[in-house]
C-alpha positions in Angstrom: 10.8 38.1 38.7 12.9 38.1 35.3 12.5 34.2 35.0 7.8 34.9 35.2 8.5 37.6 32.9 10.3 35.4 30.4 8.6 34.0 27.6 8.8 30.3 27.5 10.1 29.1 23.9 8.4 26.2 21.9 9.3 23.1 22.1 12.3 21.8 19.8 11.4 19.7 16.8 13.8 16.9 18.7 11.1 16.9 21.8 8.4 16.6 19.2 9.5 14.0 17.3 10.5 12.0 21.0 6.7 12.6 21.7 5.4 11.0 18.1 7.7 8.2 19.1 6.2 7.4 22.0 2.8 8.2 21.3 3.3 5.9 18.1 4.4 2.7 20.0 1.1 2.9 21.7 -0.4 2.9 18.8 1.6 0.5 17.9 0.6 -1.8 20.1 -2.8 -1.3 19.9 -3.5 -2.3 16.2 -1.7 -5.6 17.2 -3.6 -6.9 19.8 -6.1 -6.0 17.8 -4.8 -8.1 14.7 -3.2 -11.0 16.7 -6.8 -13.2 16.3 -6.4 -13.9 12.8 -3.0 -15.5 12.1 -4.4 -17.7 15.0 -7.8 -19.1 13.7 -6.9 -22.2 13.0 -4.9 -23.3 15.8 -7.7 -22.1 18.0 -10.0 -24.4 16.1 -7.8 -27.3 16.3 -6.7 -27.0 19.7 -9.6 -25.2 21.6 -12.3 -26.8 18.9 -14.0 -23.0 18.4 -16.1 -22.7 15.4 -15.7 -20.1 12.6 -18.6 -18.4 14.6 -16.5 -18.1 18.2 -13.7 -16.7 16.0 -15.8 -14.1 14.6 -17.1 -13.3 17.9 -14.0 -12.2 19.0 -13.7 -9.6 16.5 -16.8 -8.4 16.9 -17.6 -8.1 20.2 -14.1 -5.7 20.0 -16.7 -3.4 18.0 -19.5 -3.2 20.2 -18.4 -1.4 23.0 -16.8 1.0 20.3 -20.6 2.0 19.2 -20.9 3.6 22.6 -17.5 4.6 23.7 -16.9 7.1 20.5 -19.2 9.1 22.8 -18.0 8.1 26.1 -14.6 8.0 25.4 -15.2 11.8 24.0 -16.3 12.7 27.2 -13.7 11.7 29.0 -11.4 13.2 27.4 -13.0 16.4 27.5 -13.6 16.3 31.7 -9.5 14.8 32.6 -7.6 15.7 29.2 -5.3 13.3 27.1 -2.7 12.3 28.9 -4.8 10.9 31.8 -7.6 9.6 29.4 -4.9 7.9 27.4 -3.2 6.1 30.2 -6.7 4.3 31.2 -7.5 3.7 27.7 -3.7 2.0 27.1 -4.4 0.3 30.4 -8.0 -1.0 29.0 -6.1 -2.5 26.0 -3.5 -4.5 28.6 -6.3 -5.9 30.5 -8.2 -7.1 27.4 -5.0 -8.6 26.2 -4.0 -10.3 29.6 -7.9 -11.5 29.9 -7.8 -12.9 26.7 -4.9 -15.1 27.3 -6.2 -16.4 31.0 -7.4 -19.7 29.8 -9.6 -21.5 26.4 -12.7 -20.4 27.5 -14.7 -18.9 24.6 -16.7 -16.2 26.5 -13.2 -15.0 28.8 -11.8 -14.5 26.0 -14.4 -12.3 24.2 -14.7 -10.8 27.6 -11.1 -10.0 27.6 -11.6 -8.8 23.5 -14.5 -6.4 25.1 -12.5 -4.5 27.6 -10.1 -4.6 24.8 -12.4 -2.9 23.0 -13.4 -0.2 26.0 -10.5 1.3 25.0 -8.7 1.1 21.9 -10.6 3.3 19.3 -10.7 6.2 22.4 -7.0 5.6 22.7 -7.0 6.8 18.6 -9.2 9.8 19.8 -7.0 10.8 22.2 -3.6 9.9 20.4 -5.0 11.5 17.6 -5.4 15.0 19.8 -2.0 14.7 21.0 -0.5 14.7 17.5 -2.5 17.7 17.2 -2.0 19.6 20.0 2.3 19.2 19.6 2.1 19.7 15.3 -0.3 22.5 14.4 1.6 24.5 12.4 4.2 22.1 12.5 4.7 19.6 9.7 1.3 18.4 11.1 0.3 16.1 8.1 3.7 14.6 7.7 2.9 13.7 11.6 -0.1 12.0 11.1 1.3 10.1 8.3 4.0 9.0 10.1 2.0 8.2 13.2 -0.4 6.0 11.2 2.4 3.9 9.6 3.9 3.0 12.8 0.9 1.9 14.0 0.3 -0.2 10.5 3.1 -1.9 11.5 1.7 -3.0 14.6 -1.0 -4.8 12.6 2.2 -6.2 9.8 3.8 -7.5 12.8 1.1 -9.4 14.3 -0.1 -10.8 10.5 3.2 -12.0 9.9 4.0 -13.2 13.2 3.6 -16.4 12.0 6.8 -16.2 10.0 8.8 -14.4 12.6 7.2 -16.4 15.1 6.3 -19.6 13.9 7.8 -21.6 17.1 5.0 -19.8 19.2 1.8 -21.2 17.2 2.8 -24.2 18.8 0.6 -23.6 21.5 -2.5 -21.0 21.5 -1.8 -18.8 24.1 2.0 -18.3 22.7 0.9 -15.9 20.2 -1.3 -13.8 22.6 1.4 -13.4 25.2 3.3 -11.1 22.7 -0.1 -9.1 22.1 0.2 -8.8 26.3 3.7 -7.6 25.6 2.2 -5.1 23.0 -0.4 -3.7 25.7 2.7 -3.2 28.0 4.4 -1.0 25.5 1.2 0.9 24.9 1.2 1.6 28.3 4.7 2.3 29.2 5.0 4.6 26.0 1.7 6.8 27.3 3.3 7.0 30.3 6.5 8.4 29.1 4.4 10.3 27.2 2.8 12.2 30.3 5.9 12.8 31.7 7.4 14.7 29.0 3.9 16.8 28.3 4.2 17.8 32.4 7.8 18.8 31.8 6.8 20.6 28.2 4.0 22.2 29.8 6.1 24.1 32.7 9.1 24.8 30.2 8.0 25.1 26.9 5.0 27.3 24.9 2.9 24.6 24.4 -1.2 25.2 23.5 -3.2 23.9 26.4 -5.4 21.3 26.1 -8.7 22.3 25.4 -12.5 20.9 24.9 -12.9 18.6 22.2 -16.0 18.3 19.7 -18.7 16.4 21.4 -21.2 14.1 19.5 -24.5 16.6 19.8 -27.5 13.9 18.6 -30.1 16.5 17.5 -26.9 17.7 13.9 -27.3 14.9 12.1 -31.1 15.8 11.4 -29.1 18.7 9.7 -26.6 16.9 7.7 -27.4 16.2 4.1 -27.9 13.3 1.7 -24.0 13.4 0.7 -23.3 13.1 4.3 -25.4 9.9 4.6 -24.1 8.5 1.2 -20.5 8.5 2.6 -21.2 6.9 5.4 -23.2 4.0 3.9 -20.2 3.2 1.5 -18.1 3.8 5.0 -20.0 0.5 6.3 -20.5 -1.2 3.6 -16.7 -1.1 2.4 -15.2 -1.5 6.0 -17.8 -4.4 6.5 -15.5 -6.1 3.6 -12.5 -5.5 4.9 -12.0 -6.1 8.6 -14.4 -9.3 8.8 -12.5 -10.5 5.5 -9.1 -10.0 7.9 -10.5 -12.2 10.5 -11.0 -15.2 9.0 -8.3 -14.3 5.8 -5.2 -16.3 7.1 -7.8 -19.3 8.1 -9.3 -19.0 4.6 -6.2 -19.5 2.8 -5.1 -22.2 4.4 -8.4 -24.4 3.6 -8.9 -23.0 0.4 -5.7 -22.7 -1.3 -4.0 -24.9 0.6 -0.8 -22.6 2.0 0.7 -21.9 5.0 0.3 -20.0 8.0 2.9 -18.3 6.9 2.5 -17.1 3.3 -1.2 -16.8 4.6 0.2 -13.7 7.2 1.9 -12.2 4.5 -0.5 -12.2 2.1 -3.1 -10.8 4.6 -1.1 -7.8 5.3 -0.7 -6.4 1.6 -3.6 -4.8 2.7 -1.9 -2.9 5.5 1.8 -2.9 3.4 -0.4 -1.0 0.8 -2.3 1.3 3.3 1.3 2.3 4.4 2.4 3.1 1.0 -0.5 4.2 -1.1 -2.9 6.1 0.8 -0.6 9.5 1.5 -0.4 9.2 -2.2 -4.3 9.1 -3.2 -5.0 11.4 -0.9 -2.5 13.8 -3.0 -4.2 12.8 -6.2 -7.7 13.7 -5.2 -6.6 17.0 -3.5 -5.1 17.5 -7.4 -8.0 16.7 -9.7 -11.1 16.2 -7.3 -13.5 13.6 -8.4 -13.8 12.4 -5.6 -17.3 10.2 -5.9 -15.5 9.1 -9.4 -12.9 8.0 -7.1 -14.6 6.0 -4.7 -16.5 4.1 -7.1 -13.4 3.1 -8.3 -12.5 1.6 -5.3 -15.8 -0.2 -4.9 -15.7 -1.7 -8.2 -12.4 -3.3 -7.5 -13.1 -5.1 -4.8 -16.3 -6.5 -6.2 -14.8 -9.5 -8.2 -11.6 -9.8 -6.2 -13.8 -12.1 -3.2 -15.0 -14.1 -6.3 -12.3 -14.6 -7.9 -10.1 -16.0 -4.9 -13.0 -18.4 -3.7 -13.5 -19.9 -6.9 -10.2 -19.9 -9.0 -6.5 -21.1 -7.9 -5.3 -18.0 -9.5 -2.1 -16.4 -7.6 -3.5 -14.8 -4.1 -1.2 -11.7 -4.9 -3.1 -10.4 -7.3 -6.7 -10.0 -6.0 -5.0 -9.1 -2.4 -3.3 -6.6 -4.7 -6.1 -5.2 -6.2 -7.9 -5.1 -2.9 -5.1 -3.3 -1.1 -5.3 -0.6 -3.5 -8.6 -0.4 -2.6 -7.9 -0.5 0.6 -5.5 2.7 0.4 -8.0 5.0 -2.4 -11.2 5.0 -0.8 -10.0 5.8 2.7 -7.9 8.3 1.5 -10.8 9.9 -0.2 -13.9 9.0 2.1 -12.9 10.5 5.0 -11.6 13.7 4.2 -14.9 14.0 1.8 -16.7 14.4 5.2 -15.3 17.9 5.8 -16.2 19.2 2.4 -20.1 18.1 2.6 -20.5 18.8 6.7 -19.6 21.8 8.2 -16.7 22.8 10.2 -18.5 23.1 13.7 -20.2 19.8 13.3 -17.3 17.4 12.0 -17.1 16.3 15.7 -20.4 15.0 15.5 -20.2 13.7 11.7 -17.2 12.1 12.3 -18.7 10.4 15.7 -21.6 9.2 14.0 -20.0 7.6 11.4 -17.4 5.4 13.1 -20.7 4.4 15.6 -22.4 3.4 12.5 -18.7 1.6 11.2 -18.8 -0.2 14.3 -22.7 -1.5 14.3 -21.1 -2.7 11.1 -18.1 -4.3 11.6 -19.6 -6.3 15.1 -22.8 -7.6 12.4 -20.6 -8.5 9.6 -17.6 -10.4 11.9 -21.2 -12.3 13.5 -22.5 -13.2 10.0 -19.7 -14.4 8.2 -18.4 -16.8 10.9 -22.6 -17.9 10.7 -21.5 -18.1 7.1 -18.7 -20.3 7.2 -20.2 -22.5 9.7 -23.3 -23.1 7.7 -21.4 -23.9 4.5 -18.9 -26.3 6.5 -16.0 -24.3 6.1 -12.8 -26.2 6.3 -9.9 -28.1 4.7 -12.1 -30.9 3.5 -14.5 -28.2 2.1 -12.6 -25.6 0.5 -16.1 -24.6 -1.0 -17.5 -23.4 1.9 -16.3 -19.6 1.7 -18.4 -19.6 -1.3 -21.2 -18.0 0.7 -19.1 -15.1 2.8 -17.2 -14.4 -0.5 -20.3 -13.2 -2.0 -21.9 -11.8 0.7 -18.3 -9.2 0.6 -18.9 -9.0 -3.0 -22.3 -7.8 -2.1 -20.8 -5.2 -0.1 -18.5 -4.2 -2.9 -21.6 -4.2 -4.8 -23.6 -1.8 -2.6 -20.9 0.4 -1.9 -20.4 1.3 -5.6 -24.0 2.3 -5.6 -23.6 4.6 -2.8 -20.7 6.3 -4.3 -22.2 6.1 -7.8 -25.7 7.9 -5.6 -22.8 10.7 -4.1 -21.8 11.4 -7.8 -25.6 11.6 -8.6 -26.5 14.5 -5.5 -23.0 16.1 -6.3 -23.7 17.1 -9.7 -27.1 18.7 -8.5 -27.7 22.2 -6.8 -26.6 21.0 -3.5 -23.7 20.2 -4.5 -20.4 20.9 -2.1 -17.3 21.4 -4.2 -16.7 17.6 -3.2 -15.6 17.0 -7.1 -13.2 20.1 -6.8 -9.7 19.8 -6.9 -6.7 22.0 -7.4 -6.0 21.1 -11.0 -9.6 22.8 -11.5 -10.9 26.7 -11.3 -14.5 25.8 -12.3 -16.9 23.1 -12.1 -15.7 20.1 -13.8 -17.5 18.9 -16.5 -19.6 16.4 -16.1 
């Protein structure tokens, strides 16, 4: 009787940080299957003759399931909880990864990038739920932090496997067995994971899971124009990134002539600088606001940086530089931005909406620049032919600094929602 009576103690910080361990690797894992493609374009062009447009197809059909599954995946969650919904979703990742691997065939491969797909951004969902389900209250930011820069170094590992690998690119389907290996830690790790949250659970105070937000269609006729201006620089930015990625490594080999190598390297400043950089913007726009200001920053600076590497032979570390700065500012701003302008009970459904519309994106963009590149005659006797994909990302740049500069604009009206506010500021800031 004295031992129902007893009231169960929370779990030690030591368990919790075991549990971000494990539920890192998986995330671990998953970002580099999902960045093992690029460091390989070019041996998959030599040795299984794809085009620049099969290439992109593999990143993008990773995407399309992704525009349905933010709802499915959701739901799942919501009717089994996470720690069953994130062993199928792990499992979905090491099927895609095996699949891909099989044999040379272009569309078993995108198959096996699709299933891939099936389940990797749900695997965020629900990862992202368990980090806050075992940290509220509990150094919870400093958790996210450091569960997002373990997964970033999933993606560093896979860009600069070429380096650390460089025996492997031998052969194409080298490379991808390690992404398999990946997908089996992801899957392992989750299923540590469950075992531990069943022995927390019976042992330990821990919150039980409950319902998550569901995407509810008929709330975004009820979000506003700020709401809408975010998430068109959220497309249009991410549309310049992640395609860029894809073909980057293949890019610098034909156009600047390097290596494999230095080309790995210099394709994951991005993610080095993501690591690094974003904690730190996010800091400075909690401090003096400005957010808009902010983000049009970060679209102007990657404007010329496309440009600039597909028509000069200036040094590659300074525009990937530039652009990983970017790369670190306007996520850092854009996406908490969402919670000032939408409101509390609906971020399940703004957030949902905008990574559908991220992915409608990213699967388009991967398609047309690989059309691009093709139509141009990419490749190492044409160094020229990026020309046209390097200005359609400029474009993007481009658009995206209107949208923030149209954010600024509805911001400084009467519908304003404190999204310029920051602590260093105890009235409106000038304008």
């Amino acid at each position: 009787m004295e031992d129902t009576l007893k009231v169960k103690k929370e779990p030690s910080s030591l368990l919790r940080w075991i549990v971000l361990i494990f539920i890192s690797l998986a995330m671990f894992g998953n970002y580099y299957i999902y960045d093992s493609i690029s460091p390989l374009a070019d041996v998959l062009v030599k040795q299984l003759k794809f085009s620049d447009s099969d290439i992109g197809l593999l990143n993008a059909i990773y995407s399309i399931p992704n525009i349905f599954m933010v709802l499915l995946g959701g739901f799942i969650i919501d009717r089994i909880g996470t720690k069953k919904a994130s062993i199928i979703f792990s499992s979905l990742c090491m099927i895609g990864a095996i699949t891909t691997v099989i044999k040379g065939d272009l569309w078993l491969m995108a198959t096996g990038r699709l299933i891939f797909g099936l389940g990797a951004e749900s695997l965020i969902v629900a990862i992202t739920t368990v980090v806050a389900r075992w940290f509220k209250g509990k150094e919870l930011s400093f958790a996210f932090g450091l569960n997002l820069t373990i997964a970033r170094l999933g993606s560093f590992a896979a860009l600069n496997s070429p380096t650390w690998g460089k025996s492997l690119y031998n052969h194409w389907q080298n490379p991808l067995l390690v992404s398999v290996a990946a997908g089996v830690i992801s899957v392992i790790s989750v299923i540590i994971y469950f075992f531990i949250d069943n022995y927390a659970e019976k042992n330990y105070a821990l919150t039980k899971e409950g319902a998550q937000d569901k995407v509810i269609f008929s709330d975004i006729f009820n979000f506003g124009k700020s709401f809408w201006f975010i998430t068109l620089l959220c497309i249009t930015f991410y549309s310049a990134i992640f395609p860029f990625q894809t073909f980057a490594v293949k890019f610098f080999q034909d156009a600047h002539g390097i290596s494999r190598e230095q080309g790995g390297f210099l394709s994951s400043i991005l993610t080095l600088s993501a690591m690094v950089f974003t904690p730190l913007f996010g800091l400075l726009s909690d401090k003096i606001g400005r957010r808009s200001i902010l983000m049009m920053i970060g679209s102007l600076m990657i404007i010329p940086v496309y440009l600039v590497m597909g028509y000069t032979r200036i040094n590659l570390y300074i525009p990937m530089g530039v652009m990983g700065l970017a790369f670190s500012l306007i996520p850092a701003v854009m996406w908490p931005s969402v919670a000032l302008v939408v409101d509390q009970s609906k971020l399940g459904t703004a957030y949902g909406l905008m990574t559908m519309i991220q992915n409608i994106g990213l699967a388009g963009f991967n398609l047309l620049i690989g059309w691009a590149n093709d139509f141009s005659h990419a490749g190492a006797s044409n160094p020229t032919g990026y020309h046209l994909g390097m200005w359609i990302f400029s474009c993007c740049g481009f658009f995206g600094l209107f949208f923030a500069f149209m954010l600024r604009s509805n911001e400084r009206g009467p519908k304003a929602h404190g999204l310029e506010y920051g602590t260093a500021y105890n009235k409106k800031p000038e304008n």
